[in-house]
Backbone as CSV, one residue per row, in Angstrom:
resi,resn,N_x,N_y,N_z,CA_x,CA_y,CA_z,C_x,C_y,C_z
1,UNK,0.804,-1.211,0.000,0.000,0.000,0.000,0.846,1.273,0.000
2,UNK,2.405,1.175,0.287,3.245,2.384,-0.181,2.630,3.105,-0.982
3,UNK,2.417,2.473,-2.214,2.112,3.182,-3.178,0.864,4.605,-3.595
4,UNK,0.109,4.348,-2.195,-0.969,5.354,-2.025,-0.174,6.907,-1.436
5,UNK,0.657,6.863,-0.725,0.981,7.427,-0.450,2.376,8.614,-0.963
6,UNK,2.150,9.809,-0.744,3.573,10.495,-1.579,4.678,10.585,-0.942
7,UNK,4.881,10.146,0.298,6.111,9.935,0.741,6.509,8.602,1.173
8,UNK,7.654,8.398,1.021,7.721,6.693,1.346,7.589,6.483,2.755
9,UNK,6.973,5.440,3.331,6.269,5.060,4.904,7.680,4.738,5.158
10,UNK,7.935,5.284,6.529,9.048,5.038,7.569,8.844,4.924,9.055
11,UNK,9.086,6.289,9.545,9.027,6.104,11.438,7.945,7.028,11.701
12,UNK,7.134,7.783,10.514,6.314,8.852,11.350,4.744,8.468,10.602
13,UNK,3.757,8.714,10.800,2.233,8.123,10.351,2.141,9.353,9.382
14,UNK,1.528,8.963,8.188,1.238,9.123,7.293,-0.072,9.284,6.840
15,UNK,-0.871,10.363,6.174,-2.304,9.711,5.703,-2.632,10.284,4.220
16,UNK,-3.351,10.536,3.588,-3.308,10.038,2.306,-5.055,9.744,1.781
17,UNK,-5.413,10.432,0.909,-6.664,10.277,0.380,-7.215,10.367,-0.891
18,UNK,-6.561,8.701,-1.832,-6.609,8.672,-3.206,-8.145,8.480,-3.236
19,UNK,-8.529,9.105,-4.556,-9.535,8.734,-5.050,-10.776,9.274,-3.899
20,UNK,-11.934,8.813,-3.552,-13.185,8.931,-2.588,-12.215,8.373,-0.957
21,UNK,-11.122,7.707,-0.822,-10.908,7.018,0.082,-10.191,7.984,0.959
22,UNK,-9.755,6.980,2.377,-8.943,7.729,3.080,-7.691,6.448,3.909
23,UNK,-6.794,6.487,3.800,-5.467,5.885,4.102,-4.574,6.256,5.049
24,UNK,-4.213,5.728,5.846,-3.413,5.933,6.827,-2.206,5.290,7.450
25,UNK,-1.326,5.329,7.206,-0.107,4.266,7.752,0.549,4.841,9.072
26,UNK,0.491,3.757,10.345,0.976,4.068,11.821,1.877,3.168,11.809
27,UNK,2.901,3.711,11.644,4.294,2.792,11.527,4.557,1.652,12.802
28,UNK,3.987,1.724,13.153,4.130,0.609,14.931,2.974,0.616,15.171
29,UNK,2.423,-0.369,16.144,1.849,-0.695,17.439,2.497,-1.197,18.201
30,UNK,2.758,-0.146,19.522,3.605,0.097,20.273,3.393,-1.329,21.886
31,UNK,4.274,-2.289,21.680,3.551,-3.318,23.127,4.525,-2.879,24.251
32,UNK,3.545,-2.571,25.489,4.375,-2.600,26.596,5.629,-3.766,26.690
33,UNK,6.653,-3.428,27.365,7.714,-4.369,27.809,6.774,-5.228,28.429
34,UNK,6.134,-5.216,29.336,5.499,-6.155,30.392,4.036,-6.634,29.816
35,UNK,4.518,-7.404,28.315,2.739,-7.999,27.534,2.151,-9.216,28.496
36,UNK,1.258,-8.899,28.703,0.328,-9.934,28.863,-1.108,-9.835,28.744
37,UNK,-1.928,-10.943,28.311,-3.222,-11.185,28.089,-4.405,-10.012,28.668
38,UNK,-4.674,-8.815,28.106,-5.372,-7.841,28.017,-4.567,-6.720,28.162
39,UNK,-3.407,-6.448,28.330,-2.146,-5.215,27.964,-2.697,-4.486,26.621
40,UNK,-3.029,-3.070,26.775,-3.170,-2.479,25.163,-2.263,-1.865,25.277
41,UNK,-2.228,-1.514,23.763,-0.612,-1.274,23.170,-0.365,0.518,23.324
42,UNK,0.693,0.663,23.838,1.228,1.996,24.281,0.672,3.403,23.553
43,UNK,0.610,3.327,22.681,-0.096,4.339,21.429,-1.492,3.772,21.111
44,UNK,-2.080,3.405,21.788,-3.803,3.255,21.300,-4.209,4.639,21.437
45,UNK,-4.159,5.403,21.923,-4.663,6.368,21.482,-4.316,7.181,20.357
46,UNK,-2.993,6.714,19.336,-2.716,7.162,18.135,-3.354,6.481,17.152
47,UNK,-3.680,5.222,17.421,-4.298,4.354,16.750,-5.785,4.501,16.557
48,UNK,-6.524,4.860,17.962,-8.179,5.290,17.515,-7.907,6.542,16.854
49,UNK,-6.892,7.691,16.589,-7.116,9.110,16.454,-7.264,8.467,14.744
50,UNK,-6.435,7.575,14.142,-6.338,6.692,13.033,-7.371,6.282,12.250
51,UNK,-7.887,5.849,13.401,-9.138,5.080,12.945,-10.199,6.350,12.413
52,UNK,-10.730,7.150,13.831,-11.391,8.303,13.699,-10.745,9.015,12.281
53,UNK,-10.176,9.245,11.973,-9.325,9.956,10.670,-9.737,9.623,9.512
54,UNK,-9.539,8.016,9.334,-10.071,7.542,8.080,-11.490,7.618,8.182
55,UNK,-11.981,7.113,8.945,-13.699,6.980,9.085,-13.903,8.586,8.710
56,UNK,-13.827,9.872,8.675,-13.973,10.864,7.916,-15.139,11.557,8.440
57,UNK,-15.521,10.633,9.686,-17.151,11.561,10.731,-17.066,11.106,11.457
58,UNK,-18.289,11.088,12.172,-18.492,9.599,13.364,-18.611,8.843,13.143
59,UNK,-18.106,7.874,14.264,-18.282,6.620,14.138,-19.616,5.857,14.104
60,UNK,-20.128,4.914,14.101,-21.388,4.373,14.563,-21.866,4.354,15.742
61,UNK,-20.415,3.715,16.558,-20.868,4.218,17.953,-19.642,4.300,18.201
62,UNK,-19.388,4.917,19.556,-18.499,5.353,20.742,-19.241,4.859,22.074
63,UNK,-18.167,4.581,22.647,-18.072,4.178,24.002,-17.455,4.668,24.682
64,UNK,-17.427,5.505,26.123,-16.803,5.878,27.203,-16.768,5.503,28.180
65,UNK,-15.632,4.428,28.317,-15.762,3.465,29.909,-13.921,3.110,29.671
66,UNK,-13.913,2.868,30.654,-12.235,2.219,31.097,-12.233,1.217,30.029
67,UNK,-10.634,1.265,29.908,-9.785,0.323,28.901,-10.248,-1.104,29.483
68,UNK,-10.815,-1.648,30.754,-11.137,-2.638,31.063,-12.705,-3.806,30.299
69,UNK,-13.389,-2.243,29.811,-14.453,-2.783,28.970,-14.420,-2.543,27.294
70,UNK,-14.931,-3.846,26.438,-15.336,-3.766,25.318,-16.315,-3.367,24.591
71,UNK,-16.519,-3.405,23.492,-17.892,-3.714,22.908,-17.871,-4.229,21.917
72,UNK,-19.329,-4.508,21.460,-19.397,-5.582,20.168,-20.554,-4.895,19.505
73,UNK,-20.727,-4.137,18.506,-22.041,-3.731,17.624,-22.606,-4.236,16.553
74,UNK,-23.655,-4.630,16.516,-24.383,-5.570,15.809,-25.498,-4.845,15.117
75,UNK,-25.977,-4.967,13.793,-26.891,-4.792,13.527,-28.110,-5.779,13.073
76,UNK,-29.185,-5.925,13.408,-29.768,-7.447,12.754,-30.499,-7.314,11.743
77,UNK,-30.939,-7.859,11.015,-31.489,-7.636,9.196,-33.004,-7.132,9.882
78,UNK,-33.392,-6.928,11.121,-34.728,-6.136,10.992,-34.338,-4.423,11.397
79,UNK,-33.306,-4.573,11.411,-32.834,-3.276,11.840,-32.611,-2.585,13.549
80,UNK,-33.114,-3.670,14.368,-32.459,-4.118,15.801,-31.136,-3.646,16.142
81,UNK,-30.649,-3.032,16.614,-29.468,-2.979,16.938,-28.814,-3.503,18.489
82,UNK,-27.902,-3.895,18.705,-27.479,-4.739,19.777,-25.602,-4.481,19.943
83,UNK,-25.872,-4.135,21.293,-24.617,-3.343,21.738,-23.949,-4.336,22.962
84,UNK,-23.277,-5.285,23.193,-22.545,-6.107,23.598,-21.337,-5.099,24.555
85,UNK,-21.731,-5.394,26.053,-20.366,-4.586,26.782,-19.955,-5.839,27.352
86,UNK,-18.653,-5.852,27.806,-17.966,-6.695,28.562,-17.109,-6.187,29.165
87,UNK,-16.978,-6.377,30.826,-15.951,-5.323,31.759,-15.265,-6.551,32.231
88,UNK,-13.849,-6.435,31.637,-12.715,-7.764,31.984,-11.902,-7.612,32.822
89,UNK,-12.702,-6.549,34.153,-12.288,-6.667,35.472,-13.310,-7.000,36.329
90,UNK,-13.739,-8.040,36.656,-15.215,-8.166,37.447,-14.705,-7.682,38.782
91,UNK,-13.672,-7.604,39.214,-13.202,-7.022,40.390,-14.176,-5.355,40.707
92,UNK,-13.892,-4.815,39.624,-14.266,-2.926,39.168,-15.667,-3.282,38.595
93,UNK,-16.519,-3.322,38.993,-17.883,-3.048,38.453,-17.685,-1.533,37.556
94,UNK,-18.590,-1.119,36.315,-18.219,0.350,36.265,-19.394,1.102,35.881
95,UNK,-19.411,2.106,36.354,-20.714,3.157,36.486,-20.897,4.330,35.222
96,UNK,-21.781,4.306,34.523,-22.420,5.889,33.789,-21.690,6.025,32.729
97,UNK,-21.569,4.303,32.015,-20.869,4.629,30.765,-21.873,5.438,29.691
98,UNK,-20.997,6.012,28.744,-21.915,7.016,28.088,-21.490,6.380,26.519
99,UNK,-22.702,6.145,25.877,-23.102,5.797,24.862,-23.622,7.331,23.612
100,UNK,-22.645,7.024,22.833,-22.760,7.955,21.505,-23.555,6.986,20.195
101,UNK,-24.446,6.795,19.407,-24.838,6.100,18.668,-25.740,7.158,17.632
102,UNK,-24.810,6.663,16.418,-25.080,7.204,14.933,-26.466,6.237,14.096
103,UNK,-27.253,7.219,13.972,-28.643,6.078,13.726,-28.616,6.125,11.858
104,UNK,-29.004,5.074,11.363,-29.222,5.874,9.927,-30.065,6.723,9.338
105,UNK,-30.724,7.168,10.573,-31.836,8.259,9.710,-31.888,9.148,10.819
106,UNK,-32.995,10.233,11.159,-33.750,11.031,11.870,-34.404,10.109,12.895
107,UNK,-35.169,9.138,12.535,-36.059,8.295,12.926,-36.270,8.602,14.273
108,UNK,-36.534,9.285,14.390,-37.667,9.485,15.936,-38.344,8.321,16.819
109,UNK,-38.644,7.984,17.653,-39.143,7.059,18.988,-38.175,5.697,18.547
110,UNK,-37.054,6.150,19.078,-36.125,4.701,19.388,-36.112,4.610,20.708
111,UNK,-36.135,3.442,21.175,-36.151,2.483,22.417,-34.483,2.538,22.758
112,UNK,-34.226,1.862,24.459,-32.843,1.621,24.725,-33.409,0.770,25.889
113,UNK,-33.277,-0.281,25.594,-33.402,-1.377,27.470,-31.724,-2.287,26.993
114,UNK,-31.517,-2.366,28.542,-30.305,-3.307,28.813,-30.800,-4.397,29.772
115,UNK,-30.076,-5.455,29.344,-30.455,-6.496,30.177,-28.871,-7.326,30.628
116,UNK,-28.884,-8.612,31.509,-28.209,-8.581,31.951,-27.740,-9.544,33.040
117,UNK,-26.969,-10.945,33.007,-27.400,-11.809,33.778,-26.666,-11.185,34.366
118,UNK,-26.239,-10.317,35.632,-25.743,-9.536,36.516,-27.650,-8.916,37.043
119,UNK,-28.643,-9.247,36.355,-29.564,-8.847,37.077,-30.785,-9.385,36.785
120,UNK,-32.168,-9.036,37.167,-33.116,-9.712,37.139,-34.117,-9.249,36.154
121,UNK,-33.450,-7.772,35.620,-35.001,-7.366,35.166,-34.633,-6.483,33.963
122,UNK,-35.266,-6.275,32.689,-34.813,-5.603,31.929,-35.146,-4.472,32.227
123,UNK,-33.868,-3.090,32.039,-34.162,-1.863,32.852,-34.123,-1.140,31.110
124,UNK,-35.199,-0.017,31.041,-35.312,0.904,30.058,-34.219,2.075,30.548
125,UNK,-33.521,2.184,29.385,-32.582,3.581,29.518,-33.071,4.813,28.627
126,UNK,-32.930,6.055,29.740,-33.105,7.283,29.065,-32.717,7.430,27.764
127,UNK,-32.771,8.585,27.008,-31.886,8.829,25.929,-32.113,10.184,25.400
128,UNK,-31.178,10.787,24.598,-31.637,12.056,23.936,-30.865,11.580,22.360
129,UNK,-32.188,12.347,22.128,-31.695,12.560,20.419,-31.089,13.997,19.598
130,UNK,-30.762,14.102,19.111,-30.161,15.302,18.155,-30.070,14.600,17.022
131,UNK,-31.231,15.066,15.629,-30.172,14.270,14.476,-30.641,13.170,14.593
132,UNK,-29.133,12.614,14.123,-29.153,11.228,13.860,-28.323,10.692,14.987
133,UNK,-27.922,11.350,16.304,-26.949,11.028,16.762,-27.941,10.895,17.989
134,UNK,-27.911,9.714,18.666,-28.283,8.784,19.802,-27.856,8.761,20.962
135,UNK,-28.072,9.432,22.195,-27.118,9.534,23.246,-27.869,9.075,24.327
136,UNK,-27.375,7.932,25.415,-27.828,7.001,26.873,-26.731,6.847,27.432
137,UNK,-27.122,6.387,28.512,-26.096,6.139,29.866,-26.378,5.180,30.135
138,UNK,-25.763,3.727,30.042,-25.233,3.003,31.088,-25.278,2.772,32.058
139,UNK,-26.189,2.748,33.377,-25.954,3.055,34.709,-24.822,2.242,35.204
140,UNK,-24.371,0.991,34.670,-23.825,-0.154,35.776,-23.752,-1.379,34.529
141,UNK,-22.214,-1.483,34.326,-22.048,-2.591,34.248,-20.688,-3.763,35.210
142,UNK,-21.755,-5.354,35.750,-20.459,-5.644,36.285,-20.008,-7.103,35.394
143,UNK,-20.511,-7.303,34.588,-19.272,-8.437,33.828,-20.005,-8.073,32.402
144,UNK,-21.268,-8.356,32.063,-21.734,-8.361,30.754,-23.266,-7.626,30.631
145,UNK,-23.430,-6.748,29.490,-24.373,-6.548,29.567,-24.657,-6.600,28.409
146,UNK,-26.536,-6.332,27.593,-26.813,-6.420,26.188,-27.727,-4.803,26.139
147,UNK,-27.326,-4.456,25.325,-27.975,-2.581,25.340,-29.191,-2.815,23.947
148,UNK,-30.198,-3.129,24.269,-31.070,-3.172,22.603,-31.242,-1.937,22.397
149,UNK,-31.402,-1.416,20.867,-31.911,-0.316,20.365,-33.213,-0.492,19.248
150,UNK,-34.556,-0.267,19.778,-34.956,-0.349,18.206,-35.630,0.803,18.465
């Protein structure tokens, strides 16, 4: 993929936007001396600025919670959406993660319940809209939770 680019890729990141596209070369991913099994790599935050860069807007979604939790975004062919957290410190339960979600339309009266074998009952979450852009809170997650959107 050199070739997208007008300077030859070496030690410093690069980006580059042939054609409709957008390209980016991060010469490393940086691993702590001390790797082990959930260690992220020293420059992740050069790496999402990367990501954010090429993607050229927002993302679909964003997540704001400790490096300890994931996510997984799903869309299902009825148009369901399903937001997968996982906090891979059950030690740290974590509180008031904040959810950014890019809808494909305007579409007005969307739903948000999370459920949760950490609990008994499916809880409805607030939300505000602007746009197309989808915003809830999280109250509590402590190992796994499922965030529906329809």
């Amino acid at each position: 993929l050199a070739d997208l680019f007008t300077e030859p890729v070496g030690d410093k990141t690069l980006t580059s936007t042939p054609g409709k596209g957008r390209a980016i070369y991060v010469p490393r991913v940086v691993i702590p001396e001390k790797s082990q099994l959930g260690v992220l790599p020293e420059n992740r935050r050069e790496l999402l600025d990367a990501v954010r860069w090429a993607a050229s807007g927002p993302l679909q979604v964003e997540v704001k919670a400790p490096e300890t939790v994931t996510m997984s975004f799903y869309v299902q062919p009825s148009g369901r959406r399903l937001l997968h957290l996982v906090n891979y410190d059950e030690r740290q339960p974590v509180s008031n993660i904040e959810v950014v979600l890019q809808q494909p339309s305007e579409n007005r009266g969307a739903s948000v319940s999370m459920v949760s074998p950490d609990s008994d009952n499916v809880q409805k979450l607030s939300l505000t809209q602007l746009g197309r852009e989808l915003r809830f809170t999280v109250p509590w997650l402590e190992v796994y939770s499922l965030v529906v959107i329809d």
